[in-house]
TIMI-455598 format. One line per 5 residues: their letters; for each residue x, y, z of N, C-alpha, C. Coordinates in steps of 0.1 Angstrom, whole numbers, plus 5000, padded with zeros to 4 digits. Layout:
N
a) X Y Z X Y Z X Y Z; ...
//
This chain:
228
xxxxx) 5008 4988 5000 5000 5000 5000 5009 5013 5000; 5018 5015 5006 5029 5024 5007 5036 5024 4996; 5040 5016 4989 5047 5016 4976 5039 5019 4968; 5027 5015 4968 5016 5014 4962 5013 5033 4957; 5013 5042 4971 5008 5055 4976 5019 5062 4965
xxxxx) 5032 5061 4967 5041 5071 4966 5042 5070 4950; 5041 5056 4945 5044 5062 4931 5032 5068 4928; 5018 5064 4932 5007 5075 4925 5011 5092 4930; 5012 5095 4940 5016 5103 4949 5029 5112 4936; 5037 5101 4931 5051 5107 4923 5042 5111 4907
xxxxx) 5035 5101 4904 5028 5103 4887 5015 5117 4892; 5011 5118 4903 5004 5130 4900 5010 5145 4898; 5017 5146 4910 5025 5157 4913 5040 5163 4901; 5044 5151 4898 5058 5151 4887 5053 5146 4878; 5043 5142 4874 5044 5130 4862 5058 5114 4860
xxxxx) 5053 5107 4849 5060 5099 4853 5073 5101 4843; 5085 5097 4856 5098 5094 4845 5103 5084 4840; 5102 5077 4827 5105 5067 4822 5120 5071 4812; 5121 5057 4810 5132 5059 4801 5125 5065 4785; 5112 5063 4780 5111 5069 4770 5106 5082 4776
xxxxx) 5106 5092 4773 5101 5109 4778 5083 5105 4773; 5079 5110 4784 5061 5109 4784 5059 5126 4784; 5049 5134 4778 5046 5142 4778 5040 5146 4794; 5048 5156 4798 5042 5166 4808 5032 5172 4810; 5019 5165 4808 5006 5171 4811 5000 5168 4821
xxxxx) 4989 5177 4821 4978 5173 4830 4969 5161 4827; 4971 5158 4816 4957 5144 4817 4971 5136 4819; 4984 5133 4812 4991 5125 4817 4993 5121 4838; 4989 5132 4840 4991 5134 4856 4983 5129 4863; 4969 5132 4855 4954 5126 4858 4955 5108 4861
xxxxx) 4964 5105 4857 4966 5090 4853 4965 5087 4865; 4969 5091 4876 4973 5081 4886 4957 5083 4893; 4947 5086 4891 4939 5091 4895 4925 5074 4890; 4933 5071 4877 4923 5065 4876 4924 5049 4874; 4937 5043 4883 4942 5035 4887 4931 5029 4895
xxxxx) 4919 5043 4904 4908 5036 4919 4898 5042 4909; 4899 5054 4900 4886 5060 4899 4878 5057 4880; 4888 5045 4878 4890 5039 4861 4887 5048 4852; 4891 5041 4843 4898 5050 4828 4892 5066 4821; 4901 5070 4824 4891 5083 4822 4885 5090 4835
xxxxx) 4884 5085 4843 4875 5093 4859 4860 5086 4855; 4858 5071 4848 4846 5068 4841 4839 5060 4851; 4851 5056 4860 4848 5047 4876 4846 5033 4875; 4854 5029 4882 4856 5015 4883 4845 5005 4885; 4843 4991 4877 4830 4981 4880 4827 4981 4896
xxxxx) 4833 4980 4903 4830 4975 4912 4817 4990 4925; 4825 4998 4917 4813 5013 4918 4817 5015 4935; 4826 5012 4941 4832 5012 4951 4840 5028 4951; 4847 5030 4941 4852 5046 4935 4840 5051 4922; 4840 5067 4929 4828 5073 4918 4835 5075 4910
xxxxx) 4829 5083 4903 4828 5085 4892 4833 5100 4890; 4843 5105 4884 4846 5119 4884 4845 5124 4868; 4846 5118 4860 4836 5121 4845 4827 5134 4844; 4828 5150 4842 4820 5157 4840 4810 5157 4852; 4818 5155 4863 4808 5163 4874 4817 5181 4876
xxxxx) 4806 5188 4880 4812 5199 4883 4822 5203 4887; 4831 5209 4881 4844 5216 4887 4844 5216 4901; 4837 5226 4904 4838 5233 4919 4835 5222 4930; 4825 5207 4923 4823 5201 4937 4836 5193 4938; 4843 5189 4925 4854 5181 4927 4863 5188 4935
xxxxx) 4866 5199 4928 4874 5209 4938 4875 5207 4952; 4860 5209 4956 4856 5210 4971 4859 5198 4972; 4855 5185 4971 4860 5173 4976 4875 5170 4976; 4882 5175 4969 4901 5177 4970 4901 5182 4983; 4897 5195 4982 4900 5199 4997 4897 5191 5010
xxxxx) 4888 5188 5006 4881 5179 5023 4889 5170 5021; 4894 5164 5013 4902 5151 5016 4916 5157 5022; 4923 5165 5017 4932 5171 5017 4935 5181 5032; 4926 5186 5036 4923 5190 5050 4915 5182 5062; 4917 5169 5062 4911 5161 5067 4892 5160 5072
xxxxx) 4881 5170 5062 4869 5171 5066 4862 5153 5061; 4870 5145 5048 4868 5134 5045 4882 5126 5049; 4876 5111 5051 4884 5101 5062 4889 5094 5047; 4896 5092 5040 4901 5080 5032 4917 5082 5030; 4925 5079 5037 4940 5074 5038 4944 5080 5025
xxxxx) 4944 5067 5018 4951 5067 5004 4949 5082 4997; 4935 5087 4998 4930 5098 4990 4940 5111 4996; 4938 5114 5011 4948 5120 5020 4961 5127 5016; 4966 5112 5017 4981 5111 5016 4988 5114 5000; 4977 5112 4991 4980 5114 4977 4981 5126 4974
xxxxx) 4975 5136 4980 4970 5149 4975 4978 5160 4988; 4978 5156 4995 4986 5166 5012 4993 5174 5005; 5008 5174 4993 5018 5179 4989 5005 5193 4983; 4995 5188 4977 4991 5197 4964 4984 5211 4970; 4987 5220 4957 4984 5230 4959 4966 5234 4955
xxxxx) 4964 5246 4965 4949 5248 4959 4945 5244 4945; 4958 5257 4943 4958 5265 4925 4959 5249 4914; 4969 5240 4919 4968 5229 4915 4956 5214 4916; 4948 5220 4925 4933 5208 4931 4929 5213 4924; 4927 5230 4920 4915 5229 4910 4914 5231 4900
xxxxx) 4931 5226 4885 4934 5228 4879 4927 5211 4875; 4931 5204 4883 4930 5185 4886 4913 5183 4882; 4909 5192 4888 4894 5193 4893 4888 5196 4878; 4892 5210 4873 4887 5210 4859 4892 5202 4848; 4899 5197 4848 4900 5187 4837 4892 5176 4837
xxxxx) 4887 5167 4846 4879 5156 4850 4866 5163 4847; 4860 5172 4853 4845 5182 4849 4847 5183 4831; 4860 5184 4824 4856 5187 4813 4852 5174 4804; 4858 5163 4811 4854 5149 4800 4838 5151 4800; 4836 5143 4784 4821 5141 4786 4821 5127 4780
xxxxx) 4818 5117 4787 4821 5105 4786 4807 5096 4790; 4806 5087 4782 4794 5081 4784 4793 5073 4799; 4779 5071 4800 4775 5067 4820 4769 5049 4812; 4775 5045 4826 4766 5031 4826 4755 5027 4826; 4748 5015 4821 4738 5016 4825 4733 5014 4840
xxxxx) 4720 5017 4840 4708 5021 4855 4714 5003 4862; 4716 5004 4872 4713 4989 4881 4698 4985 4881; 4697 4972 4884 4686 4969 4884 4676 4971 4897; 4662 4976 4904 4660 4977 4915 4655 4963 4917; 4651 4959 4929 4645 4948 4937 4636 4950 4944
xxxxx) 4634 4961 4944 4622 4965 4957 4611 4967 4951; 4602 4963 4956 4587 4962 4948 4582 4977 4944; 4574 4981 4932 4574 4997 4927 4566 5005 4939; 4557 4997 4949 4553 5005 4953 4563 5015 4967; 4574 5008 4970 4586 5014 4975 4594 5021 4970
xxxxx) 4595 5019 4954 4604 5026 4948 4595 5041 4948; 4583 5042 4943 4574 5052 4944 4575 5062 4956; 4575 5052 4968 4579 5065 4978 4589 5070 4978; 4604 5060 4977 4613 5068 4974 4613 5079 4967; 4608 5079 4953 4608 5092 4940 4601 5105 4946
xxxxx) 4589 5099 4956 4580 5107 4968 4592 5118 4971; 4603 5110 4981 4613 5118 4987 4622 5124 4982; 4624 5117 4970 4634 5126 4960 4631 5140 4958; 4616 5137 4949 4613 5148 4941 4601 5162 4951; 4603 5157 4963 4589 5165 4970 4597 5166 4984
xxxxx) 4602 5155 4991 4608 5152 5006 4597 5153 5011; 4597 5156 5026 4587 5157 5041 4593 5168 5045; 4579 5178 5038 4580 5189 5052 4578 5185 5065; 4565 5174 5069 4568 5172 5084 4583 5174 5090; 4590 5168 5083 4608 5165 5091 4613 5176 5085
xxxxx) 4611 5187 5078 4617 5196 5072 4626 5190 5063; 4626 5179 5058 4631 5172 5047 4632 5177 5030; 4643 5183 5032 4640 5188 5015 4645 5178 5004; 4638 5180 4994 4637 5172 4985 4654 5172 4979; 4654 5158 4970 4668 5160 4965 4670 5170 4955
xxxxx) 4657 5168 4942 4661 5177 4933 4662 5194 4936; 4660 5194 4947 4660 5211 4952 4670 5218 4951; 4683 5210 4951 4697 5210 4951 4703 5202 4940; 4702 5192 4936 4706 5183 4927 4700 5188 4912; 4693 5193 4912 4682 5194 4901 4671 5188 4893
xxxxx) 4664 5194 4888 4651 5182 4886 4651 5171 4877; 4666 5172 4869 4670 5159 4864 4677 5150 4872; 4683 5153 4883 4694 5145 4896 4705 5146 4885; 4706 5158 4877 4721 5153 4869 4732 5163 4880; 4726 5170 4888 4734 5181 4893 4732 5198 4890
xxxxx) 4740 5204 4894 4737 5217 4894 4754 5222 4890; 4756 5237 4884 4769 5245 4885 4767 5251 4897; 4779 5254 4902 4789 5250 4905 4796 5240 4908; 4788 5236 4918 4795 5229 4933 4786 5216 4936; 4775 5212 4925 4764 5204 4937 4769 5192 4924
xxxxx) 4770 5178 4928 4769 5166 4919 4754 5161 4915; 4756 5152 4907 4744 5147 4903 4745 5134 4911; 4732 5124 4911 4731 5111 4917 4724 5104 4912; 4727 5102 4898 4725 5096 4887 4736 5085 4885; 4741 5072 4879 4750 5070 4871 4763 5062 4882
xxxxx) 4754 5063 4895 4760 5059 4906 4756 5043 4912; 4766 5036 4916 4763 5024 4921 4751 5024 4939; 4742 5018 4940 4736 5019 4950 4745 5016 4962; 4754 5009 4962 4767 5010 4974 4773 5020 4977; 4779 5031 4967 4780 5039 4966 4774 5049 4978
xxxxx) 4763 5048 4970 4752 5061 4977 4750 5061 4992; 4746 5043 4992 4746 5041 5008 4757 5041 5014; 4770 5042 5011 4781 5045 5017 4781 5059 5025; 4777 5064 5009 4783 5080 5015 4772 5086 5022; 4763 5079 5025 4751 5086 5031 4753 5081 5047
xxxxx) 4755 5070 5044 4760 5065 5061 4771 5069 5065; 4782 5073 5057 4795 5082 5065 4791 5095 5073; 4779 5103 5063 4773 5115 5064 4765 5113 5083; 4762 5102 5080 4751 5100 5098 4763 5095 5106; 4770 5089 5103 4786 5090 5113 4795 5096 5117
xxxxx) 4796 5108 5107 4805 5123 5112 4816 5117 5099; 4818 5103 5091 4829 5098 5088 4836 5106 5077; 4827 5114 5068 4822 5126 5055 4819 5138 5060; 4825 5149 5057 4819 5158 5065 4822 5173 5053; 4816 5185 5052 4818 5189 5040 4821 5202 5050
xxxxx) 4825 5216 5042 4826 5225 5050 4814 5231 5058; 4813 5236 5069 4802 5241 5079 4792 5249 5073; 4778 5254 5069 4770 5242 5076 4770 5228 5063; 4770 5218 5073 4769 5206 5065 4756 5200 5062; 4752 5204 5052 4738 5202 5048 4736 5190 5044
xxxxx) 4745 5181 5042 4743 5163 5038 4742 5157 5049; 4750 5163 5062 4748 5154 5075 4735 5159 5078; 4731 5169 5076 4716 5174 5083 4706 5161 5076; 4707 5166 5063 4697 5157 5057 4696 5139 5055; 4708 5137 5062 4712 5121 5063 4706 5117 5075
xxxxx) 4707 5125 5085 4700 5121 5095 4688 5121 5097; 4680 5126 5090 4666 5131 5095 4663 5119 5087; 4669 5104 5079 4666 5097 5070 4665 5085 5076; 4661 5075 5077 4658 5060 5084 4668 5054 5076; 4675 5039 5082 4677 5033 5072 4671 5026 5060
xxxxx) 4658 5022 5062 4648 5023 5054 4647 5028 5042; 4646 5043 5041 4643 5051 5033 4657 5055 5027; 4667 5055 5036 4682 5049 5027 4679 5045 5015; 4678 5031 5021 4681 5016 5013 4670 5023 5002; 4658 5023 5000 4644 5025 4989 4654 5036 4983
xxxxx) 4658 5048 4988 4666 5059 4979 4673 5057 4969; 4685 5052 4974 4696 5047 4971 4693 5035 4955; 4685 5024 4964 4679 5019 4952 4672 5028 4939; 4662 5039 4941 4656 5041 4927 4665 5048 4921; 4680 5054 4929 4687 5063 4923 4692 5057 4915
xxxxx) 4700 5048 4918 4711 5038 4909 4701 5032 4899; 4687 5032 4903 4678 5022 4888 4676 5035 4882; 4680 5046 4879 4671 5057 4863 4680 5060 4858; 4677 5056 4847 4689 5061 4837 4689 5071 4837; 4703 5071 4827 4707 5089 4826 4697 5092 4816
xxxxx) 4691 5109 4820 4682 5115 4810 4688 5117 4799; 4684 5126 4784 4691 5125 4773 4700 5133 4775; 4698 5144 4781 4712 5156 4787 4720 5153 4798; 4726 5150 4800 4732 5143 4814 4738 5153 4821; 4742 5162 4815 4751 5174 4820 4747 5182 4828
xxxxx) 4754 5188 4841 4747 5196 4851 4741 5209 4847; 4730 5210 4857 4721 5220 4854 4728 5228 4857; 4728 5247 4848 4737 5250 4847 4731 5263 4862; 4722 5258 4870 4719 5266 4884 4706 5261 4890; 4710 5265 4905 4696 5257 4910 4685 5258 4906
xxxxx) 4675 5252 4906 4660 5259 4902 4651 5265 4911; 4657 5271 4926 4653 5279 4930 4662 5283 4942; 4662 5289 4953 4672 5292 4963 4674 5278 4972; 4687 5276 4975 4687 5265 4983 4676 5264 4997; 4673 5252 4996 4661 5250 5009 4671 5250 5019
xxxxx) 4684 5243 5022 4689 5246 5035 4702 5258 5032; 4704 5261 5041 4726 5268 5041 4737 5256 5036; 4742 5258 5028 4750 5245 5028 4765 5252 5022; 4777 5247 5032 4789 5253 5030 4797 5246 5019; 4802 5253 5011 4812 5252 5001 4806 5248 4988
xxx) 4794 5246 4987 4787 5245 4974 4793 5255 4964; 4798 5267 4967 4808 5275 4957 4821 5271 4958; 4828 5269 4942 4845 5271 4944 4855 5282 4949
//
């Protein structure tokens, strides 16, 4: 794992030195990037690493940093990035936002429709009782995402989602102050997890897949770092 770290660690920062001369770029640099995050930023089968393929600059950005200032817990990610500069996370950051690269297909759901139904309930409406805001409020009414800063939750493995939603109710993920994903993770049952999580990973990507280019109305909660 350590040997493992340093040469990604050496091909991001320096690029790599071989006996033949490899060009000095940035997608050459990118490379070491998609060793976890596969070819391209297109994300690996196992859907264990997302997907960084044309999600928004600014949230990738923002996610460099939390890893990089310890707000997100993943070692490897950490220790890869610690040397790098702002000016350089969000040089890294826009290059990945600019692929446009085709999405997998939808997983299959399991849950009977009339579960999946409530889920799309909570997506597209949430519970005012719980002061629950809906996803597309933020995400947008395609779930492809928003500019700047907000991802889409489209095109994602259902492990995935429940991962990062359960790091979110653990403190394990944590975004800059106020953290509007832990707010909203908690106010969520496991239950309604699991039903979520499933209808997300089952819809395919719409015919535009590209983030919406701004919210479709003011954010329902405060949420920190949503700008680059």
């Amino acid at each position: 794992m350590k040997a493992r770290l340093r040469l990604l660690a050496l091909s991001l920062a320096l690029g790599s030195a071989t006996a033949q001369p490899v060009p000095d770029t940035l997608a050459q640099r990118a490379m070491a990037c998609t060793g976890c995050h596969g070819k391209q930023g297109r994300a690996a089968p196992d859907g264990y690493y997302p997907r960084l393929a044309g999600k928004p600059a600014g949230y990738l950005y923002n996610q460099l940093l939390n890893f990089r200032d310890g707000r997100r817990d993943y070692g490897l990610m950490s220790e890869l990035i610690s040397p790098l500069s702002d000016a350089y996370l969000k040089e890294l950051a826009g290059h990945f936002a600019a692929l446009d690269l085709p999405y997998p297909p939808p997983q299959r759901a399991t849950l009977p429709a009339a579960a999946l139904a409530q889920a799309e309930q909570l997506v597209r409406q949430g519970d005012t009782t719980r002061k629950l805001p809906a996803c597309v409020a933020c995400h947008g009414d395609r779930l492809t995402g928003t500019q700047p800063a907000v991802p889409g939750l489209l095109g994602l493995s259902r492990d995935y989602l429940n991962g990062q939603l359960g790091a979110w109710r653990s403190g394990q993920r944590r975004a800059q102050s106020p953290d509007c994903m832990a707010q909203i993770a908690r106010l969520l049952t496991d239950a309604e997890i699991n039903t979520i999580t499933q209808f997300l990973a089952s819809r395919p990507m719409p015919a535009d897949p590209h983030p919406a280019a701004a919210l479709p109305a003011p954010a329902p909660l405060a949420c920190g770092g949503v700008a680059p």
